[in-house]
N, C-alpha and C positions, 0 to 999 in steps of 0.2 A: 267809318261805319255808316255815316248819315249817306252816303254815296251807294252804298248797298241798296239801304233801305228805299232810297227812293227810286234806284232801277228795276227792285222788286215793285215793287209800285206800278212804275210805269208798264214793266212787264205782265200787270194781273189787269191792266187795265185796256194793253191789248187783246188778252184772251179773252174779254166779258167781252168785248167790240166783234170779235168776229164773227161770221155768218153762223149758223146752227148748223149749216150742212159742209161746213170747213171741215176737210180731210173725211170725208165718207166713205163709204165701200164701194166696191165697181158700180156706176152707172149701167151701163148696158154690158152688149155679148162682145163688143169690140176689148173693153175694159179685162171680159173675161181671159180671151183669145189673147191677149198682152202676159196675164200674167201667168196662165198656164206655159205660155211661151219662154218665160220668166224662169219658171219655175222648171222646165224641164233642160235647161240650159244650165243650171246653177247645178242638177241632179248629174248631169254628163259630166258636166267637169268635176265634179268632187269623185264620181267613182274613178273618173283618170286620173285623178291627182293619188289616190289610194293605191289604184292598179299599178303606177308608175313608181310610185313610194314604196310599196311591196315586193315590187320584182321591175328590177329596173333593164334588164336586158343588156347588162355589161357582159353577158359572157358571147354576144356574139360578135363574128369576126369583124360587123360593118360598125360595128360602134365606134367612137370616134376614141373612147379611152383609152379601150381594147387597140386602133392604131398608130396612135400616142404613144401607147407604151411597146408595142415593138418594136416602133422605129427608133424607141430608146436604146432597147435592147439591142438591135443592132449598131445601132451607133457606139456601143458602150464596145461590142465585139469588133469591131473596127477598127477602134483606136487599141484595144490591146495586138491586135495582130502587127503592131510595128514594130 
């Protein structure tokens, strides 16, 4: 427990040490333009991950499932015709 307490310790006495402007908000319009950048990337892919999760487009013919499974189906018809 004495091993706790003094990595809390050491831990509270790095955060009294650090500068006052440690982790602040954007400096300038470069800072801005990053995190709008950020932010509109992170927007894209969650509405595709949604769009795709909701309707995933297994019913058409180029899907790879869709020709997965009827070259099963033929395979399966194939070997019964002997």
């Amino acid at each position: 427990m004495s091993a706790v307490n003094a990595l809390s310790a050491y831990a509270a006495e790095g955060f009294a040490a650090s500068p006052p402007d440690h982790a602040a908000g954007p400096g300038g319009f470069g800072d801005l333009i990053i995190a709008a950048f950020s932010i509109l990337i992170v927007v894209v892919t969650l509405f595709l991950c949604v769009r795709y999760l909701l309707f995933p487009k297994e019913n058409e013919d180029t899907h790879i499932k869709k020709r997965i499974l009827d070259d099963e189906i033929r395979d399966d018809r194939w070997l019964h015709h002997e």
